[in-house]
C-alpha positions in Angstrom: 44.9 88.6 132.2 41.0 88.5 132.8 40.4 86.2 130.1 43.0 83.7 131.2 41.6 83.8 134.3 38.1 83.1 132.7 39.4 80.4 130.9 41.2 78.4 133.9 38.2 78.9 135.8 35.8 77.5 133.1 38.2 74.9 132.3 38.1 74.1 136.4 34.6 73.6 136.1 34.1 72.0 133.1 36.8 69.1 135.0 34.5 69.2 138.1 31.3 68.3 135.8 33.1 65.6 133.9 34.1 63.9 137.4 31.1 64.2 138.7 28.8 62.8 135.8 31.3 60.0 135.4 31.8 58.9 139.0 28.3 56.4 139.0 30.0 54.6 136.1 33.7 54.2 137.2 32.5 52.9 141.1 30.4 50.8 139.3 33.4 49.3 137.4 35.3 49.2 140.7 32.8 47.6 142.6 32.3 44.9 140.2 36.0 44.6 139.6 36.7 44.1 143.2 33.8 41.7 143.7 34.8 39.7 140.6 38.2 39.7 141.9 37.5 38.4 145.1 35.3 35.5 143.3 38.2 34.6 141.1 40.6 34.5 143.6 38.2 32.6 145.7 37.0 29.9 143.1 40.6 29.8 140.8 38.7 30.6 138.0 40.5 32.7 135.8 38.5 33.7 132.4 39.1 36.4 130.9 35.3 36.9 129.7 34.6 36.7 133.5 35.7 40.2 134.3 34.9 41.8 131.0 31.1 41.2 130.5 29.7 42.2 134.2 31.7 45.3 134.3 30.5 46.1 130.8 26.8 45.2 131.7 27.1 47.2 135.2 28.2 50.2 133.4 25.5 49.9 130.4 22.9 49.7 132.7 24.4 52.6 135.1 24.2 54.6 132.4 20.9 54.2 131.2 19.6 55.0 134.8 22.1 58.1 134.6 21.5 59.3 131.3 18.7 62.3 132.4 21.2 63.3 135.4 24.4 63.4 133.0 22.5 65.0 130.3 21.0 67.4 132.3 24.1 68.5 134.4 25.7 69.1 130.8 22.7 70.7 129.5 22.7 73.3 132.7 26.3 73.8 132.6 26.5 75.2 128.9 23.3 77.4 129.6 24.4 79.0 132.7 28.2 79.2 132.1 29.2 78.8 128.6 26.8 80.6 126.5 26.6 83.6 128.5 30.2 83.9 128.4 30.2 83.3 124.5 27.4 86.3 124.1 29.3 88.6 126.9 27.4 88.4 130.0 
């Protein structure tokens, strides 16, 4: 039962990490899908390419300015939890 209970809770965590290091991204995408929305809707302009490219440069960009706090959240998460559970601690 113990190591089920490991697992779920590892898993739990493991969930918590990936919403957390992926949240800068996706409110990025929202914001700039909302804003592009409103322009479109605003203006009748409705291309395609409009959407696509800001919301892909937004997040690009988002992630290079999140890549040391996404790498090292990762980095800390398998050195304090994972590993010492792989070697028994």
């Amino acid at each position: 039962m113990g190591n089920e209970l490991l697992f779920f809770d590892l898993m739990r965590e493991a969930l918590w990490i990936a919403a957390r290091i992926s949240a800068p991204m996706l409110a990025v995408a929202l914001i700039a899908g909302v804003v592009i929305g409103l322009f479109q809707a605003l203006t009748s302009v409705q291309e395609m390419t409009l959407t696509f490219v800001p919301k892909v440069g937004g997040m690009l960009i988002v992630f290079w300015v999140s890549m040391s706090f996404m790498s090292g959240t990762l980095v800390d998460f398998f050195q304090h939890e994972i590993i010492p559970k792989i070697a028994g601690n």
